[in-house]
C-alpha positions in Angstrom: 108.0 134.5 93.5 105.0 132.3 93.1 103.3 135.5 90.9 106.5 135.1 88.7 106.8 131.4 88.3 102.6 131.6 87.5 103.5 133.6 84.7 106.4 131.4 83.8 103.9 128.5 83.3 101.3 130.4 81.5 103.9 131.6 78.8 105.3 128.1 77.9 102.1 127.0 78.0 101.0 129.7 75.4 97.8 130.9 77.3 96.6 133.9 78.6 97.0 135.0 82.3 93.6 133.7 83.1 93.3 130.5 81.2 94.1 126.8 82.8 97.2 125.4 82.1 97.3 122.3 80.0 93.6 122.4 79.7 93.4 122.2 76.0 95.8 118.6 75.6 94.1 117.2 79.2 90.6 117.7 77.1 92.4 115.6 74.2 93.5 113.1 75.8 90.7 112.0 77.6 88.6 112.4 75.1 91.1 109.9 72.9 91.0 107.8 76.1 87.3 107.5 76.9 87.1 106.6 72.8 90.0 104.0 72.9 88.1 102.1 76.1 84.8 102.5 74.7 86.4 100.2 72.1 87.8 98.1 74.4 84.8 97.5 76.3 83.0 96.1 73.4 85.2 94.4 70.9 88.1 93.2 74.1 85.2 92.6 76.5 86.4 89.7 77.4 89.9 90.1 78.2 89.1 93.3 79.9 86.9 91.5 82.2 90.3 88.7 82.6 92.0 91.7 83.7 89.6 92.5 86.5 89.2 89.5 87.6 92.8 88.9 88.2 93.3 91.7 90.0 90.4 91.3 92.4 91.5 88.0 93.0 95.3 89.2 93.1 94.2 91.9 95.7 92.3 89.1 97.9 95.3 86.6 98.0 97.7 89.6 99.2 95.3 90.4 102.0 95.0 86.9 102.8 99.0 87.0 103.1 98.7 89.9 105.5 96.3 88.1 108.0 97.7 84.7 107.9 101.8 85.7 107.3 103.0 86.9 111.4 106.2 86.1 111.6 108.0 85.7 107.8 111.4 84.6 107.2 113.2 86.8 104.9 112.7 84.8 101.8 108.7 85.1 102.4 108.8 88.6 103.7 110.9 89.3 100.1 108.7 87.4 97.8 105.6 89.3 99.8 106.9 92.3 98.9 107.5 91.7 95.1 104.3 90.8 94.9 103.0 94.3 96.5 105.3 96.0 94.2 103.7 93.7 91.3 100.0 94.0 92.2 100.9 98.0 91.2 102.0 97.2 87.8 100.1 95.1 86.8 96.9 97.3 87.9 98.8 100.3 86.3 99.6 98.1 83.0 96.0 96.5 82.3 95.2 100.3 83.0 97.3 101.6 80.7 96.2 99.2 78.1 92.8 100.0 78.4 93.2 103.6 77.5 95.8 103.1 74.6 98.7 103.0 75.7 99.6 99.6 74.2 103.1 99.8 74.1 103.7 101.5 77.9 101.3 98.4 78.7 104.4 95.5 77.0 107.0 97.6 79.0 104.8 96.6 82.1 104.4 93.4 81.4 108.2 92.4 81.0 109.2 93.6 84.7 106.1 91.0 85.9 107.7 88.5 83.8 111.7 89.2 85.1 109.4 88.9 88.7 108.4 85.6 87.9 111.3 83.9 86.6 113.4 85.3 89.9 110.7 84.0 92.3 110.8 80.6 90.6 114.7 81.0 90.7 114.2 82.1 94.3 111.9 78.8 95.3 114.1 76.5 93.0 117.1 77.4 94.6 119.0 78.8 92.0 120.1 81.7 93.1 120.3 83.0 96.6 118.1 86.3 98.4 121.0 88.5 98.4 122.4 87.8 94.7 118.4 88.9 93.9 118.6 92.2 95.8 122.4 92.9 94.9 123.7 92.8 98.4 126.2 89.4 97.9 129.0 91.1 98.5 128.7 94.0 96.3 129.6 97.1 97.8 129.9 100.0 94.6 127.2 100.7 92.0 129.2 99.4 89.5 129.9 95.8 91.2 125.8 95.8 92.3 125.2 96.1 88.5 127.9 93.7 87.3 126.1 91.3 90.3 122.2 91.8 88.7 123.5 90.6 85.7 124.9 88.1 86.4 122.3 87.0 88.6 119.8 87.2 85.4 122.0 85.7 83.0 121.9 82.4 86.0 118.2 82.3 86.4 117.9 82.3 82.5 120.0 79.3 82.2 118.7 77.3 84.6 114.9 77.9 84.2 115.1 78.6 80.3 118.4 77.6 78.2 118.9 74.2 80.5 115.3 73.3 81.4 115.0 69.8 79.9 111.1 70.0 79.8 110.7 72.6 77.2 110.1 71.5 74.1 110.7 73.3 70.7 107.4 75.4 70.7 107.4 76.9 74.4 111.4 78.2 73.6 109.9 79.9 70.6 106.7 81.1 72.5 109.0 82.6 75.4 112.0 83.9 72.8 108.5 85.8 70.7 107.6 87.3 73.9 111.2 88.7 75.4 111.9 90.1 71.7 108.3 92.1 71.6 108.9 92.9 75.7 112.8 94.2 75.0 111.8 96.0 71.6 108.7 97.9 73.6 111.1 98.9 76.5 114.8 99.6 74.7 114.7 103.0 72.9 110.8 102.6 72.2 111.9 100.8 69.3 108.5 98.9 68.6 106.7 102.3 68.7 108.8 103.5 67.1 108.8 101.1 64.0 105.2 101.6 64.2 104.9 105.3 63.7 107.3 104.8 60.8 105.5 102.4 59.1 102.2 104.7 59.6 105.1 108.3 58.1 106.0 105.7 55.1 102.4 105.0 54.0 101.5 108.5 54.0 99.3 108.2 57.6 99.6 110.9 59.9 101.4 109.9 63.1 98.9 110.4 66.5 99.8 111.9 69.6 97.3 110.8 71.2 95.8 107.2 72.6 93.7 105.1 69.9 92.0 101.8 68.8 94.0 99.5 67.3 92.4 95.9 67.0 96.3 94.7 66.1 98.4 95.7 68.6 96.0 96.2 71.2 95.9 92.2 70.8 100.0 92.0 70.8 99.7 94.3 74.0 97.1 91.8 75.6 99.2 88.6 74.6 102.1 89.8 76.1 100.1 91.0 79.8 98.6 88.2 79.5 101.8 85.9 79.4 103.7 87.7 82.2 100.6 88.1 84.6 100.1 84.4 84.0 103.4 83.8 85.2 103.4 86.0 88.3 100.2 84.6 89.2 101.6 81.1 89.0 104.0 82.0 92.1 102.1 83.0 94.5 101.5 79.4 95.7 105.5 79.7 96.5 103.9 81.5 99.8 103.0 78.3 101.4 103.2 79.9 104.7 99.8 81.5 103.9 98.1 78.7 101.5 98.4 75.7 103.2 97.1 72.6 101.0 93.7 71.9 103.2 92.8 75.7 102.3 90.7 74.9 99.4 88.7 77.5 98.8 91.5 79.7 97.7 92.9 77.1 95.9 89.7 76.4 94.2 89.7 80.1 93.5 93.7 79.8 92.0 92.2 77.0 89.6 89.9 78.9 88.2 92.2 81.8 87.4 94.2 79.1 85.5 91.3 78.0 83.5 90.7 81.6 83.4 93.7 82.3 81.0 93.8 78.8 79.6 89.8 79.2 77.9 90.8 83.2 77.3 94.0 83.8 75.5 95.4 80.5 75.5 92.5 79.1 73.8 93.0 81.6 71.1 94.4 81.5 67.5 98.2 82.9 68.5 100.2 80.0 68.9 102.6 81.5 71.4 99.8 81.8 73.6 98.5 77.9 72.8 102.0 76.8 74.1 102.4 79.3 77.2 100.2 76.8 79.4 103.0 74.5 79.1 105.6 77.4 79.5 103.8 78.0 82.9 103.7 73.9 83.9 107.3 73.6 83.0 109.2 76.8 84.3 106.9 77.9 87.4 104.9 74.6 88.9 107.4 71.7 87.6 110.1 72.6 86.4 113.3 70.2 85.4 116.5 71.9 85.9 119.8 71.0 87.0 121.4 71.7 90.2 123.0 75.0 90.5 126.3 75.3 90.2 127.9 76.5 93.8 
């Protein structure tokens, strides 16, 4: 059987009995990839070194959490763990944006940001654990699905459409960035408009990774936005930060002033407002009480 399925593989693959299978695109697409980085690596230098330095200093913080966290409630062990979960993406998504894949990279970067916003819901009180993790009293698929989105819908309202400290420009900067985010994830639909554009002006559509100065900026605004807001919660663990420990605190500051003299010091003026997205939805936020 395994002689058989061999053969199987060779002949959709279209090569002879002794070649390697998939050989031919793997040598393609790294070569794309190697170009697209080289790029990277000189003309994105600088966010490219934001990226690393986030996630060393990401990677630190969660094994500070292991050493210092014993005995978590189940709020801390959740928010813990959606942080692990998080530490993946956004490694995989400043990965994927490095090598081309700009769009992949936005689909990334909109789970971090539905992170966020539930972790400040979580801290703020606005919703509870188990409306979070769909286990308030949902008991079919269907009702755990009609519970998660109403559970969004909530943390929306209170941290976004009620939040009294948002002024005219954040709304707009945070509305810009769930538009790109939902038009990168649903149906591919910003690739896809992309692509089209590149069919209608007589460009041939790749298949593979490569440079593009315009959206590999879009792609880095929008990382950039949600890992700034994911980082902004991991103060929320208390438990393992108290306020006397100031070297990681120190450390925390400069990752703010990290993305405040980067992208937010930049010409988009989505990203010129985010700092005060980040002050007013995940450090101070003014919101009303929820409604029981």
């Amino acid at each position: 059987m395994k002689k058989e399925y061999s053969l199987l593989l060779r002949s959709i693959n279209g090569q002879g009995a002794d070649a390697t299978i998939g050989a031919e695109a793997a040598r393609e697409r790294s070569q794309a990839e190697y170009q697209v980085v080289e790029h990277h690596d000189t003309q994105f230098w600088g966010l490219m070194g934001l990226d690393d330095a986030i996630y060393q200093f990401y990677r630190d913080t969660l094994q500070l959490v292991f050493t210092r966290v014993s005995s978590p409630s189940d709020v801390e062990l959740a928010m813990v763990n959606w942080h692990i979960v998080s530490f993946g993406r956004f490694a995989a998504a400043t990965d994927l944006l490095r090598r081309g894949y700009y769009f992949e990279a936005m689909m990334l970067a909109r789970d971090l940001w539905e992170v966020a916003l539930s972790l400040a819901a979580l801290k703020e009180g606005v919703v509870t654990l188990e409306e979070l993790t769909g286990t308030g009293g949902a008991t079919t698929p269907k009702a755990i699905a009609v519970l998660s989105r109403a559970t969004d819908r909530k943390v929306r309202r209170a941290l976004i459409d009620l939040n009294t400290a948002l002024d005219a420009d954040e709304r707009e900067a945070i509305d810009l960035f769930i538009r790109l985010a939902n038009q990168a994830t649903h149906k591919s639909k910003l690739h896809l408009t992309m692509n089209l554009a590149l069919t209608f002006a007589g460009h041939g559509v790749p298949l593979f990774p490569y440079f593009d100065l315009k959206r590999a900026g879009a792609a880095h605004n929008a990382l950039s936005m949600a890992s700034w807001a994911l980082i902004s919660t991991l103060p929320y663990m208390h438990v393992a930060f108290p306020a006397s420990d100031t070297v990681w605190h120190g450390r925390y500051a400069l990752a703010h002033q990290a993305f405040r003299d980067g992208p937010g010091n930049g010409p988009d003026r989505a990203l010129k407002a985010w700092r005060r997205v980040i002050e007013h939805i995940f450090v101070q936020p003014s919101i009303s009480a929820p409604t029981p």
